[in-house]
C-alpha positions in Angstrom: 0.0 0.0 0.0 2.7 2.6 0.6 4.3 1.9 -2.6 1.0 2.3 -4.5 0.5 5.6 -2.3 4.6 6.5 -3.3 4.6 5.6 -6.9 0.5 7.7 -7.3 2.4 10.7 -6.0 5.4 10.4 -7.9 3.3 10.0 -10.4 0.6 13.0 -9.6 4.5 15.2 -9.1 5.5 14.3 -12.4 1.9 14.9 -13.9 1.9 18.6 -11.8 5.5 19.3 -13.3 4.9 18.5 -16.8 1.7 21.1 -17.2 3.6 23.5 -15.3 5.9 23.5 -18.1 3.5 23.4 -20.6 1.1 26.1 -19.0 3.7 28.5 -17.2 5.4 29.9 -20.5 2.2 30.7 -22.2 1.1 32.6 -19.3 3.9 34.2 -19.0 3.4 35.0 -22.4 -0.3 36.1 -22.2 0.9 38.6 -19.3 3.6 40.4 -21.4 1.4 40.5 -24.9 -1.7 42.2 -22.3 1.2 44.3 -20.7 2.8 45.1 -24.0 -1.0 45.9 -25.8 -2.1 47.9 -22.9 1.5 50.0 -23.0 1.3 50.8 -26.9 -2.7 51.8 -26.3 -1.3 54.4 -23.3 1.7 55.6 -25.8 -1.3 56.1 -28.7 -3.4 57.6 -26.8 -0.5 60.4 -25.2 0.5 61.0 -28.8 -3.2 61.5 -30.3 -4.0 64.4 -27.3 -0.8 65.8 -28.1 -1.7 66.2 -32.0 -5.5 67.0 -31.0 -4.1 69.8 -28.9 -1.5 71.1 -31.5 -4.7 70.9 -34.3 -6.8 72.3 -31.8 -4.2 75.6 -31.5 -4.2 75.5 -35.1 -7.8 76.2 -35.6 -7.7 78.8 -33.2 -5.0 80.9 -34.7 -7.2 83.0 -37.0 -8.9 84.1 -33.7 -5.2 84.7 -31.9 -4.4 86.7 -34.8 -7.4 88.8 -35.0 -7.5 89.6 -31.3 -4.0 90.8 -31.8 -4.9 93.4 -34.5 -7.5 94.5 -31.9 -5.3 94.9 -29.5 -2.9 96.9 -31.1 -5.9 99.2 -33.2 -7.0 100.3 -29.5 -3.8 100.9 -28.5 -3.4 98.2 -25.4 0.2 97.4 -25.5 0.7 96.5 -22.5 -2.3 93.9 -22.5 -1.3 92.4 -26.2 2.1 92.2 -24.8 0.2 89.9 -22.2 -1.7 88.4 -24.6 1.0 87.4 -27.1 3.4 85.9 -23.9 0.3 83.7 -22.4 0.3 82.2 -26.5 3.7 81.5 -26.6 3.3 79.5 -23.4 0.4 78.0 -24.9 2.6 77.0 -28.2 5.7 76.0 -26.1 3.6 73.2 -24.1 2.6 71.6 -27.7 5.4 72.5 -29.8 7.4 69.2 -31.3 10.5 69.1 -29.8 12.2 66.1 -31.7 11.9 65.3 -35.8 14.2 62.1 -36.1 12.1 61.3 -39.5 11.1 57.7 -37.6 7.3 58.8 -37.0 7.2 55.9 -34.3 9.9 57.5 -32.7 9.0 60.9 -33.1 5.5 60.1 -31.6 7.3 58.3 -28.4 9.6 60.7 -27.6 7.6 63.7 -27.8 4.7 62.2 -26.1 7.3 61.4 -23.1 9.2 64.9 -23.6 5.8 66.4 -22.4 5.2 64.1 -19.6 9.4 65.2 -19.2 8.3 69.0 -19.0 5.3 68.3 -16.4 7.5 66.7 -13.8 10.1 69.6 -14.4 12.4 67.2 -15.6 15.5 68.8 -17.6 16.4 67.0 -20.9 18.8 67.3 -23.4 18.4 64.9 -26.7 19.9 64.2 -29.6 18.2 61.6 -31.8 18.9 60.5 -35.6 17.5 57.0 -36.4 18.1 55.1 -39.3 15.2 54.7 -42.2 15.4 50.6 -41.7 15.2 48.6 -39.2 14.6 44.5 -38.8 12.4 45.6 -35.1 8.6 46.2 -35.7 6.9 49.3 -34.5 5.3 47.7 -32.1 8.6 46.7 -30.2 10.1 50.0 -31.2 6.8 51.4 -29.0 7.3 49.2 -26.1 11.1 49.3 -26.0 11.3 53.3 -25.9 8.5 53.6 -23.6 9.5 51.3 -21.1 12.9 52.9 -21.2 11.9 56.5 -20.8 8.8 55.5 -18.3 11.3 54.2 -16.4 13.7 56.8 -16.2 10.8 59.3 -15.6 9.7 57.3 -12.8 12.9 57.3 -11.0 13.2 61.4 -11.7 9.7 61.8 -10.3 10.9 60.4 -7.0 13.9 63.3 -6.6 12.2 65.9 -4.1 14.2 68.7 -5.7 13.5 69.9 -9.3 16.7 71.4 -10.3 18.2 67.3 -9.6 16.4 66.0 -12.1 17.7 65.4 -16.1 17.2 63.1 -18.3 19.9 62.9 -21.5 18.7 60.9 -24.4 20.8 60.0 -27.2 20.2 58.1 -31.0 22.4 57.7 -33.8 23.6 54.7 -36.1 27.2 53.2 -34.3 29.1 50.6 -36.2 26.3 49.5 -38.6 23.8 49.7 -35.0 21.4 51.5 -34.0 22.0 52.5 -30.8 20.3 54.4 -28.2 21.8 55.9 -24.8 19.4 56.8 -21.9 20.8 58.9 -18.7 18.9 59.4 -15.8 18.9 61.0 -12.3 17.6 59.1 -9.4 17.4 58.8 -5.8 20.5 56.7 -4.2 21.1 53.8 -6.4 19.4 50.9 -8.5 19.1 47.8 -6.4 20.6 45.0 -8.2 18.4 41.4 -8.3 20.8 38.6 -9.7 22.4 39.8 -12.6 19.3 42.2 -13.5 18.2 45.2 -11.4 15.2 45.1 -9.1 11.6 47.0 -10.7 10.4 49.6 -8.3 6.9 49.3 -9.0 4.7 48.5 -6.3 3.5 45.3 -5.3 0.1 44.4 -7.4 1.6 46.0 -10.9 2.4 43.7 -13.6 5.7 43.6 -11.8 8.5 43.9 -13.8 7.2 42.8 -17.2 8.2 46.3 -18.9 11.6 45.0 -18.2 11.6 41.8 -18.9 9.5 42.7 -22.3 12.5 45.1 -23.0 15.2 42.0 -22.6 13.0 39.8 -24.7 13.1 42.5 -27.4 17.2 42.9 -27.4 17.0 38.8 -27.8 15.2 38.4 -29.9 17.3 40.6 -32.4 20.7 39.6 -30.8 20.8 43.1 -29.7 23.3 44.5 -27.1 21.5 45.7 -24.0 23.7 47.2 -20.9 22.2 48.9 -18.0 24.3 50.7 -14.9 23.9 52.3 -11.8 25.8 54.6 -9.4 24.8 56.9 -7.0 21.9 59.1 -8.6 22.2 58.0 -11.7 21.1 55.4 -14.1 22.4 54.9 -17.8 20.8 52.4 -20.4 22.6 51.5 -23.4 20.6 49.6 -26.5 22.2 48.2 -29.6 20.0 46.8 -32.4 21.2 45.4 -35.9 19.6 47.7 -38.6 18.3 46.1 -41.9 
């Protein structure tokens, strides 16, 4: 009897085991596609308020002009002079900072450059991507966002303004596209393993930006480096270009 009862749960063990392998990876996989779907709807969505806000400016720019004229026909300098700095406020907060001709990355980085002026977060980029590349869009969406996201998040967290900076740099390195991401952050980046350890709270989809990112540089046999010292955090990307 207790070798029936050994050998049933060896056997219910072994049964356990197997769909755990079977089931486990396409979980896993369900998490990151919902994780990576609901991330490209956010980015869309950032992008598309940003463009209805700039066509929205755009259709109001015969009225700017022509309270202008009245302005300056009744003589109130002073108040067009108000008038005319309040717009250019208005225009700087939907102006396009970045043309890198990539529309996908164009989209991304202004969409997050916005989000960057909100949080009073200084930034300095330069950005040129190449016209071809072997990854999709849709990676090219998640694998920006979740690095700038990131790097936003741990600016957010510096109490002072004036410590926060984010330095973004894109450009084509020995037949690469590569991508360097610089970031100020409180203390520094708790390391896990080999990988560092997601600061999201408990309940999130816990570290899936991440590991979506590594699964990206994979799958590509990209080059993906990421460092830490004490308030700051640099991300270097290297992806073959087509």
């Amino acid at each position: 009897m207790l070798a029936f009862l050994t050998a049933f749960l060896a056997l219910l063990l072994i049964l356990l085991l197997a769909a755990g392998f079977y089931w486990l990876p396409r979980y896993i996989d369900k998490k990151t596609e919902r994780f990576q779907s609901d991330l490209v709807d956010r980015h869309y969505a950032e992008v598309e308020n940003m463009y209805r806000t700039m066509r929205s400016w755009r259709h109001d720019y015969h009225n700017h002009i022509q309270a202008a004229i009245s302005y300056a026909e009744l003589g109130k300098y002073r108040e067009l002079i108000s008038y005319l700095e309040q717009l250019d406020e208005s225009l700087y907060e939907i102006d396009q900072l970045v043309r890198t001709g990539n529309l996908m990355v164009d989209a991304i980085l202004n969409s997050k450059l916005s989000l960057m002026r909100e949080n009073c977060i200084r930034t300095d980029v330069d950005a040129h991507v190449p016209s071809k590349m072997k990854i999709t869009d849709p990676e090219l969406c998640v694998l920006l966002g979740n690095l700038l996201d990131n790097a936003i998040e741990a600016c957010g967290k510096l109490p002072q303004a004036q410590d926060r900076f984010i330095q973004i740099y894109m450009d084509t390195l020995q037949n690469r596209f590569y991508i360097s991401i610089l970031n100020s952050m409180e203390g520094k980046a708790q390391r896990y393993g080999t990988a560092f350890r997601s600061t999201k709270p408990a309940g999130e989809l816990h570290g899936f930006g991440l590991q979506r990112v590594d699964r990206i540089i994979r799958k590509y046999d990209g080059f993906l480096e990421r460092q830490s010292e004490e308030g700051v955090f640099a991300t270097e990307v290297l992806l073959p270009i087509d």
